[in-house]
C-alpha positions as CSV (number, residue, x, y, z in Angstrom):
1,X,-16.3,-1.9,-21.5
2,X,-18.7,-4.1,-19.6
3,X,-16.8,-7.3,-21.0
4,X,-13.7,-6.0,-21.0
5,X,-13.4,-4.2,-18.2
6,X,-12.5,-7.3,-15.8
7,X,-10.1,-9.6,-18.3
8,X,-8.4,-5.7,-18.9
9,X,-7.8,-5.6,-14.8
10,X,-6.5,-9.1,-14.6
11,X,-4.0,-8.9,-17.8
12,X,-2.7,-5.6,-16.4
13,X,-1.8,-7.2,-13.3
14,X,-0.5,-10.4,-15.6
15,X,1.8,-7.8,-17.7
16,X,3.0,-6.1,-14.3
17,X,4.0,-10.0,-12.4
18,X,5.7,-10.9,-15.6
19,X,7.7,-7.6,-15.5
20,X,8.3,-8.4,-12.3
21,X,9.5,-11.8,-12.1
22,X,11.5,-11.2,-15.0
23,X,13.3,-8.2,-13.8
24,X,14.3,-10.4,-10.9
25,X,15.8,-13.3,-13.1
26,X,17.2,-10.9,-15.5
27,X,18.8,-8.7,-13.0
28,X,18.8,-10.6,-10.2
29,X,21.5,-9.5,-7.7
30,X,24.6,-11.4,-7.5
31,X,24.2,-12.7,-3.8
32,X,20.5,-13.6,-4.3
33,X,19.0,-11.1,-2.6
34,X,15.5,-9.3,-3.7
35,X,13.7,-8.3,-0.7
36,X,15.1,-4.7,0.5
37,X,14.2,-1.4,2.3
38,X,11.0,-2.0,4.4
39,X,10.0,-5.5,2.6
40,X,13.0,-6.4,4.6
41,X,11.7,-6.3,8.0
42,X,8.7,-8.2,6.9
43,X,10.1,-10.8,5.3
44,X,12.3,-11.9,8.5
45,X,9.4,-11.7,10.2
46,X,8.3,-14.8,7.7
47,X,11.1,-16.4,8.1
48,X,11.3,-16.4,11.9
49,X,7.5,-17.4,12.5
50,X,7.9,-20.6,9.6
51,X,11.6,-21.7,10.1
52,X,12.2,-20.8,13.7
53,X,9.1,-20.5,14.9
54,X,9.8,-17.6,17.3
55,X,9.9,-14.0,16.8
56,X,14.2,-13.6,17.5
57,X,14.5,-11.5,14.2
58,X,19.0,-11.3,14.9
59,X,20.1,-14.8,12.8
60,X,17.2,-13.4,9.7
61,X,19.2,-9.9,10.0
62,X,23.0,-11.1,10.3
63,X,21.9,-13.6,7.3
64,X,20.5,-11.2,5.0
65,X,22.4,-8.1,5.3
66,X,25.5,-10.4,5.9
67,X,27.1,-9.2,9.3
68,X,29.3,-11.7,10.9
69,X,30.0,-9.3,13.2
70,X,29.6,-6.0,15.2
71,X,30.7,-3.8,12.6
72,X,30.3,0.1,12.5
73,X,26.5,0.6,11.2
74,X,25.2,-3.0,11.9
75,X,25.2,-2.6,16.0
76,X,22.1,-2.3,16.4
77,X,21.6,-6.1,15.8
78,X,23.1,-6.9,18.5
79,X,22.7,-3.8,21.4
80,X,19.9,-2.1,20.4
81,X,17.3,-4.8,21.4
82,X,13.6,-4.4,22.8
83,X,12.9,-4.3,26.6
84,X,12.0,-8.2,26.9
85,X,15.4,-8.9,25.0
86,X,14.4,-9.0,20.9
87,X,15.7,-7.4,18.2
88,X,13.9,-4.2,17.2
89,X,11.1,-4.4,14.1
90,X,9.5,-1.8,12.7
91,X,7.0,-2.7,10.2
92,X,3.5,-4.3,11.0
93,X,3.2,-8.2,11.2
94,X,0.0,-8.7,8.2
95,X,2.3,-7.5,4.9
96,X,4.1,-11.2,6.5
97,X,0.8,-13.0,7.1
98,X,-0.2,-11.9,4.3
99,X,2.7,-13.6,2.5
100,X,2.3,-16.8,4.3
101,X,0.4,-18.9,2.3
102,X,2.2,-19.0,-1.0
103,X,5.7,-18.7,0.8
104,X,4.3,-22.2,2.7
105,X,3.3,-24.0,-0.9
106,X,6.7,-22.6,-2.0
107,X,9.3,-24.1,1.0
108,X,6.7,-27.3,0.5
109,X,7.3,-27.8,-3.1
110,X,11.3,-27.4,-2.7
111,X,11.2,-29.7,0.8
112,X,9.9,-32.1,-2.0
113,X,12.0,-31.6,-4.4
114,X,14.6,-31.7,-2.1
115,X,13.6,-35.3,-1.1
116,X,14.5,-36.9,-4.6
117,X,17.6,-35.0,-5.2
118,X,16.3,-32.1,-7.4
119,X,17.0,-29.1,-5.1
120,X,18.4,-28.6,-1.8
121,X,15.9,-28.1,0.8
122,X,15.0,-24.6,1.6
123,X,16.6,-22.3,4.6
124,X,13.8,-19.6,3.9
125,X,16.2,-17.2,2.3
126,X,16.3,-19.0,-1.4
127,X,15.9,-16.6,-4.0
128,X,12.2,-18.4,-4.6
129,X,11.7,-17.5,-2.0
130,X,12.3,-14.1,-1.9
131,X,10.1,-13.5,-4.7
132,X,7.3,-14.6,-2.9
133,X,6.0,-11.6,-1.0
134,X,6.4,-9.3,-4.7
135,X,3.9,-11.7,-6.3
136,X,1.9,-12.0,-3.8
137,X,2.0,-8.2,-3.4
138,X,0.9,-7.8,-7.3
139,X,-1.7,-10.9,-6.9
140,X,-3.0,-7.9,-4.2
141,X,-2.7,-4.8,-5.9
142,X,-4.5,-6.5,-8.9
143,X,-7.6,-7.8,-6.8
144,X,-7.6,-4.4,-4.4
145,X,-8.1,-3.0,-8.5
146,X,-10.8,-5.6,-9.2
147,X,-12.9,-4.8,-6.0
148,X,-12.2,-1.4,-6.4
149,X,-14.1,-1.2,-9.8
150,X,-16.7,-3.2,-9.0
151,X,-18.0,-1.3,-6.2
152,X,-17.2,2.3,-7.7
153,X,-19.4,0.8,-10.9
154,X,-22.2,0.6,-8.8
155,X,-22.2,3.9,-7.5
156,X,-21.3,5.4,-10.9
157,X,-21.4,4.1,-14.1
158,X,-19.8,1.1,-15.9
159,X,-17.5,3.1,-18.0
160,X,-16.3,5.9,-15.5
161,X,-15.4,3.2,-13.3
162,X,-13.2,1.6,-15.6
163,X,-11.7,4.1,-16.9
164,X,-10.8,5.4,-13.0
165,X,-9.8,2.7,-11.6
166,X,-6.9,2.4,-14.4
167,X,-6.0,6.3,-14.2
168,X,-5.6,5.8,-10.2
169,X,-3.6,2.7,-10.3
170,X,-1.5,3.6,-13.0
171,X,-1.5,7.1,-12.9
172,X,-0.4,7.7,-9.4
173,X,2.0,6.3,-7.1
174,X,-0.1,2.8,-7.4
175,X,1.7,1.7,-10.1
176,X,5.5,1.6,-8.5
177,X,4.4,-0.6,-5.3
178,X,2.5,-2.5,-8.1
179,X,5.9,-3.3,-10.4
180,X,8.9,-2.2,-8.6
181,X,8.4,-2.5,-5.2
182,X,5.1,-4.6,-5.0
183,X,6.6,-6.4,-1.7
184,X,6.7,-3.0,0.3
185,X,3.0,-3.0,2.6
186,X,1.4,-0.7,0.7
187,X,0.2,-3.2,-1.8
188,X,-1.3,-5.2,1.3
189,X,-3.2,-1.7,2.5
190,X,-4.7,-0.9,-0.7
191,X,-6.1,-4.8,-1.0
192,X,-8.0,-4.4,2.6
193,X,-8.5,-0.9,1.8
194,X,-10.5,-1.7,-0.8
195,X,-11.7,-4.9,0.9
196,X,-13.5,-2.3,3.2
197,X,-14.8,0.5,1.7
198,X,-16.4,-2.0,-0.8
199,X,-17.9,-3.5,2.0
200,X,-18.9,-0.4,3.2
201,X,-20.7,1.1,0.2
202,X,-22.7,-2.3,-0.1
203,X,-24.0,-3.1,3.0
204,X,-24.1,0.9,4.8
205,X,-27.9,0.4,4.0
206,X,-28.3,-2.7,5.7
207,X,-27.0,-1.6,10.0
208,X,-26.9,-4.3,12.3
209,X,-24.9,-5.5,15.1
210,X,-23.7,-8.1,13.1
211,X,-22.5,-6.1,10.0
212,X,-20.9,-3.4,12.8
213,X,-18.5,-6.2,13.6
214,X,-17.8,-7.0,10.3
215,X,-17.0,-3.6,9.8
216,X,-14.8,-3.5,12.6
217,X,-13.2,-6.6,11.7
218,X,-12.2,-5.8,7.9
219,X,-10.7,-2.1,9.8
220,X,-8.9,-4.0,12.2
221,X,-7.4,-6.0,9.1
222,X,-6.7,-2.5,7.3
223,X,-4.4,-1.9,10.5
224,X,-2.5,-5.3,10.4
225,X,-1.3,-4.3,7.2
226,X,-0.8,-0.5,7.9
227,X,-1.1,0.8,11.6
228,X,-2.2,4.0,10.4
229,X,-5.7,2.4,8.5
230,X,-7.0,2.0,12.1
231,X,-8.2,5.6,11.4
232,X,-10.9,3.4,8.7
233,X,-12.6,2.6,12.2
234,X,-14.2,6.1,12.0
235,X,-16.4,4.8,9.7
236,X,-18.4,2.0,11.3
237,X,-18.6,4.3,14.4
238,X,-19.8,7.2,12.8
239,X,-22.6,5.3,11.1
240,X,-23.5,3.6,14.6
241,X,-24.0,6.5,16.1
242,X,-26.1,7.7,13.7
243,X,-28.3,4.4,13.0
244,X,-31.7,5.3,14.2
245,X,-32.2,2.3,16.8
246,X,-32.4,2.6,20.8
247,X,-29.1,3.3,22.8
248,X,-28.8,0.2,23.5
249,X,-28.5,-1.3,20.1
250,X,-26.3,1.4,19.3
251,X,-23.9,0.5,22.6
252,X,-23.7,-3.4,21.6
253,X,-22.6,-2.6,17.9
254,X,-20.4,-0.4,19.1
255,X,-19.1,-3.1,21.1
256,X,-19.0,-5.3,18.5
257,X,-17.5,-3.1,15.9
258,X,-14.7,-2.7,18.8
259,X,-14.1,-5.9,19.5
260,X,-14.1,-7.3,15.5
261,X,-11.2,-4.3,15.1
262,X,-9.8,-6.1,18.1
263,X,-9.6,-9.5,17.0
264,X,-8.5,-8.8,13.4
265,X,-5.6,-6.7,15.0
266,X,-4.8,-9.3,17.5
267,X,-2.2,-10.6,15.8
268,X,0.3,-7.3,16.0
269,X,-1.0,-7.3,19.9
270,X,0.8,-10.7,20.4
271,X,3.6,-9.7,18.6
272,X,4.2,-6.5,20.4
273,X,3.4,-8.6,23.3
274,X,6.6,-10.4,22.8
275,X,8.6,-7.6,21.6
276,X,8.2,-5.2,23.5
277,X,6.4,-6.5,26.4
278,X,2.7,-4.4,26.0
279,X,0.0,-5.1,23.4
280,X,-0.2,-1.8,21.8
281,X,3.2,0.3,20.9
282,X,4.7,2.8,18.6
283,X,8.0,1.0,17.9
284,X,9.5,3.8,16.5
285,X,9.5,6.1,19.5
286,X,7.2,8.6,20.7
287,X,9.0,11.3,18.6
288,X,8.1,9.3,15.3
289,X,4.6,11.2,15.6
290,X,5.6,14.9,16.0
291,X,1.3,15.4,16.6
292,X,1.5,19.0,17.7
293,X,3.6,19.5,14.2
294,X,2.2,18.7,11.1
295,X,3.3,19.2,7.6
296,X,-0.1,20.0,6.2
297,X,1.1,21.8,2.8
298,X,4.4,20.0,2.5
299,X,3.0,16.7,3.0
300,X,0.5,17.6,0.0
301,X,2.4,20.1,-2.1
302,X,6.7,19.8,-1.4
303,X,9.1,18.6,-4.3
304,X,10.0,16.4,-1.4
305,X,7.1,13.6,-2.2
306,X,3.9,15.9,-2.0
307,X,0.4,13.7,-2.9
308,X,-0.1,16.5,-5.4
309,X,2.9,17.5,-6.6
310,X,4.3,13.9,-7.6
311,X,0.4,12.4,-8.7
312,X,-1.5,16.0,-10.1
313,X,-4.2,13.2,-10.8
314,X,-5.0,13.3,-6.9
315,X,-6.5,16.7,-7.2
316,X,-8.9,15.8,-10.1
317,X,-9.5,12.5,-7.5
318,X,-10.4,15.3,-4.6
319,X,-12.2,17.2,-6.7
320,X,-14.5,14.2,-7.5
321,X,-14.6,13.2,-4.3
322,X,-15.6,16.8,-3.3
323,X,-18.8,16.5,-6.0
324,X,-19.7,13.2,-4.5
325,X,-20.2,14.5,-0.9
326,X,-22.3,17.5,-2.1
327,X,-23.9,15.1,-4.2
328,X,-24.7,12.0,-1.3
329,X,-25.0,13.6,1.5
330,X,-24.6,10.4,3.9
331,X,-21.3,9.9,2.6
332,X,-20.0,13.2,4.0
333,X,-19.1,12.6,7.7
334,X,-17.5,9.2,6.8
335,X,-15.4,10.0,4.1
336,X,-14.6,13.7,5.1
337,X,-13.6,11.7,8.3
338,X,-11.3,9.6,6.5
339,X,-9.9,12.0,4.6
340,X,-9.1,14.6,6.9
341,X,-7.3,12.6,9.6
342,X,-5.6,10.2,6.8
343,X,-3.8,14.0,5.5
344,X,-3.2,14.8,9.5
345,X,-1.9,11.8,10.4
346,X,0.1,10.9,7.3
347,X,1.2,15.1,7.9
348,X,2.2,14.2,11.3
349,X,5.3,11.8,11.1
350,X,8.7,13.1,11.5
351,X,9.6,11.7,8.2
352,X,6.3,13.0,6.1
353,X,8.0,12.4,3.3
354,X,7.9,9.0,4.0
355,X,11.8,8.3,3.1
356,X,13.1,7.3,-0.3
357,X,9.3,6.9,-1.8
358,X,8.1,7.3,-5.0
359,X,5.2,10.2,-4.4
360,X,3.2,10.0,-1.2
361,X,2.8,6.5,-0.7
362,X,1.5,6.7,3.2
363,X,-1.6,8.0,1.1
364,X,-2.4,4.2,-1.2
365,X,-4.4,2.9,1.9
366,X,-6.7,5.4,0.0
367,X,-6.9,4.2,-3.3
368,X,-10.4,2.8,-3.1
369,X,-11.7,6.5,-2.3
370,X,-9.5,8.3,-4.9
371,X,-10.6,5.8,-7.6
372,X,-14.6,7.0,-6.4
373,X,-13.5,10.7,-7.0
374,X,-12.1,10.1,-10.2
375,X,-15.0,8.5,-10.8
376,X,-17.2,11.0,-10.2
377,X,-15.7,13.2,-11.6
378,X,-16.1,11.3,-15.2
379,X,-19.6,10.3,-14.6
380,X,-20.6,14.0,-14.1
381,X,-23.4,14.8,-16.9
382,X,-21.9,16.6,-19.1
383,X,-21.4,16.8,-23.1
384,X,-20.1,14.3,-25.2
385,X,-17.0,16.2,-26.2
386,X,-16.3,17.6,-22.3
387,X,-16.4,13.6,-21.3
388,X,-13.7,13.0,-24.3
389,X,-11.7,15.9,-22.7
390,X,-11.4,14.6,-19.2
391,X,-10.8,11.0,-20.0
392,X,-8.0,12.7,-22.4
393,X,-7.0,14.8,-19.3
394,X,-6.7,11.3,-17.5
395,X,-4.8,9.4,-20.0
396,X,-2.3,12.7,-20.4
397,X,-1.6,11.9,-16.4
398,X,-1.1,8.8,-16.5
399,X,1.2,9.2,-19.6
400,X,3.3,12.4,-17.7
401,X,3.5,9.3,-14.2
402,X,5.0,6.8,-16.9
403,X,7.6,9.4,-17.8
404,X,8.3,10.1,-14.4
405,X,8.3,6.8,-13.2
406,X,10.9,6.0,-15.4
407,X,13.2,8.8,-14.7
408,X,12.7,8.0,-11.3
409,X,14.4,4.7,-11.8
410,X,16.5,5.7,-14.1
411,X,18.2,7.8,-11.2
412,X,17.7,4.7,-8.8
413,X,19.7,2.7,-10.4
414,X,22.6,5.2,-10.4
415,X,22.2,6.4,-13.6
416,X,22.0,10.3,-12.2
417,X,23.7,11.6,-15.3
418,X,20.6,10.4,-17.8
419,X,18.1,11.5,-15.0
420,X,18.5,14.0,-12.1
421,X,16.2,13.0,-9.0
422,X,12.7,14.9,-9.2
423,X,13.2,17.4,-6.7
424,X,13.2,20.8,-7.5
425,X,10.2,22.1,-10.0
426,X,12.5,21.6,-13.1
427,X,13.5,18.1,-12.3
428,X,9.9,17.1,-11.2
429,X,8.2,18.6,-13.9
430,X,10.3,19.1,-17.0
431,X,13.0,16.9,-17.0
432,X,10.6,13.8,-17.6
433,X,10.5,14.7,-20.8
434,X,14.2,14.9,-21.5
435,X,14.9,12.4,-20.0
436,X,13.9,9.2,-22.6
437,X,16.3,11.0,-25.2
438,X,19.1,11.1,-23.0
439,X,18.4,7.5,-22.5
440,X,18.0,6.5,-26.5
441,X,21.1,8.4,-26.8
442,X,22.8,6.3,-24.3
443,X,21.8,3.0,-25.6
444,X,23.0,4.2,-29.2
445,X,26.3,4.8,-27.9
């Protein structure tokens, strides 16, 4: 596996981009449009900040959900706008930054081609275009994988790590916002997710005021992409105030691990600066976190998008994770930490379900940390033929998420009479497996 490994990651993520670019050529929508549901709200964020150069999201909206006017279920576009005059916007500005780079070389390329006749030059909506922020979602997903495994490598063994980082990213809800909806943000989390915690494992030996605001920094990042990963702070801070050093040196990183956070984030400040007229907001509402409310169980165990109940290879994951924390003893404030406010916080929005999702997706900026635990949990000594039965264990999960995955969509795409949507405990957990004859029957017909 030590030569493999690597070229195995990168031709995964090659197989899941082609998939991808082909399904949307092959069944591309008749009006050209890709982005939808959340990746929606980022993309005309995009738009606005290359083609307009502001942050007046209503022309992006009228264009791409085609309202010409105030109809019944599109007013909001027009009245329900922000206190310094904007159209409302939801979702977190990075997924869009993010996307920038190759959506520039993109609009470039066609402005060119434009030039000597061969395409028309671009408005920002093209189709192209539109594709942009699922491949560079998968590009993410793929390197969060490749991080993700080399760091876990180092603190277990060359073939656990392999073999976990491919069971978590394909065996949970990983591999839907890695294939089907690899524009949504969660495949920006789990890149600076793992862009962190890598970071973290590394250089934990090595405190300094320096590394506190690199820290800091790479959290504040984790937040741009997911406000939620601001929680990832924790981490520097709990390991500053337990680096054995004078007060004072303890105060300035501190400090610095702040103010990195702050200067990563500063981005969404402006933004919400504009928006809504204050640096720091919860656009939703103040009732979008119902704090005095969480769904503990439900948001772990429900039919309605549990962790466990959709991905049964989290609890292995937490089981691991639980070995390694009896096991290194410095990781246990840190990662506990983590952990247990991730669950609260995730547990305390008023949707905890976390809409139409496939499984618990609020829970990917975690990947890096379930891919450990899994990890752990395979490098365990043990005997030959237990180590055959847990990577068989692994391989069986991963299998069962395939089956459901595909049942899943198979009931997306309004095909509800092949395959019922997994609620309930027969849905969820049997009907996978009738499902793929229904369909052969189907196609025969």
């Amino acid at each position: 596996m030590k030569t493999l490994a690597r070229p195995a990651i990168v031709a995964t993520g090659a197989l899941l981009l082609a998939g991808y670019v082909a399904a949307m050529v092959l069944i591309a929508k008749a009006d050209g449009r890709v982005v939808f549901g959340d990746a929606t709200h980022h993309f005309v964020q995009l738009r606005s900040l290359v083609y307009d150069r502001d942050l007046h999201f209503g022309n992006e909206y009228r264009r791409i959900y085609r309202i010409e006017a105030a109809v019944p279920g599109t007013e909001w576009v027009f009245t329900e706008l922000t206190p310094t005059g904007h159209v409302r916007n939801y979702m977190p500005v990075g997924p869009a930054l993010l996307w920038a780079p190759l959506y520039l070389l993109v609009s470039a390329l066609q402005l060119a081609a434009s030039w000597v006749g061969l395409a028309r030059p671009p408005d920002g909506f093209d189709r192209l275009l539109q594709i942009v922020p699922g491949v560079t979602g998968i590009i993410a997903v793929t390197t969060a994988a490749l991080i993700t495994w080399r760091s876990v490598r180092e603190e277990t063994s060359e073939s656990a790590a392999t073999i976990a980082v491919f069971a978590a990213w394909l065996g949970s809800h990983a591999i839907y916002y890695s294939l089907v909806s690899p524009s949504y943000s969660h495949a920006a989390s789990m890149l600076t997710a793992a862009w962190f915690f890598a970071s973290w494992l590394r250089t934990r030996h090595d405190m300094s005021v320096r590394r506190s605001a690199m820290w800091g920094a790479l959290a504040g990042l984790c937040a741009l992409m997911r406000w939620q990963d601001a929680i990832f702070l924790l981490v520097p801070f709990i390991e500053i105030l337990r680096w054995r050093e004078p007060p004072a040196w303890r105060l300035a990183a501190l400090i610095a691990a702040g103010a990195g956070f702050a200067v990563a984030f500063s981005p969404q400040m402006a933004v919400w600066t504009v928006l809504y007229g204050q640096p720091l907001a919860i656009p939703q509402g103040p009732a979008f976190m119902q704090w005095t409310n969480p769904q503990l169980l439900p948001v772990l165990f429900s039919d309605n998008h549990g962790l466990f109940s959709w991905a049964p290879i989290m609890v292995l994951a937490l089981g691991g994770l639980i070995v390694a924390l009896v096991q290194k003893p410095a990781w246990r404030l840190p990662v506990a930490s983590v952990l247990l406010v991730s669950w609260y916080v995730n547990a305390a929005v008023a949707d905890w379900w976390a809409g139409e999702a496939y499984g618990a997706r609020r829970f990917l900026s975690l990947f890096p940390l379930f891919t450990l635990g899994l990890a752990m949990w395979l490098n365990r000594p043990t005997r030959v033929p237990v180590w055959y039965a847990r990577v068989a264990a692994l391989a069986t999960l991963t299998v069962l998420n395939g089956l459901l995955l595909l049942q899943y969509q198979i009931y997306m795409k309004g095909l509800s009479a092949l395959a019922p949507y997994p609620k309930g405990w027969f849905n969820l957990y049997v009907e996978r497996f009738i499902v793929p004859w229904r369909l052969v029957e189907w196609l025969l017909r």
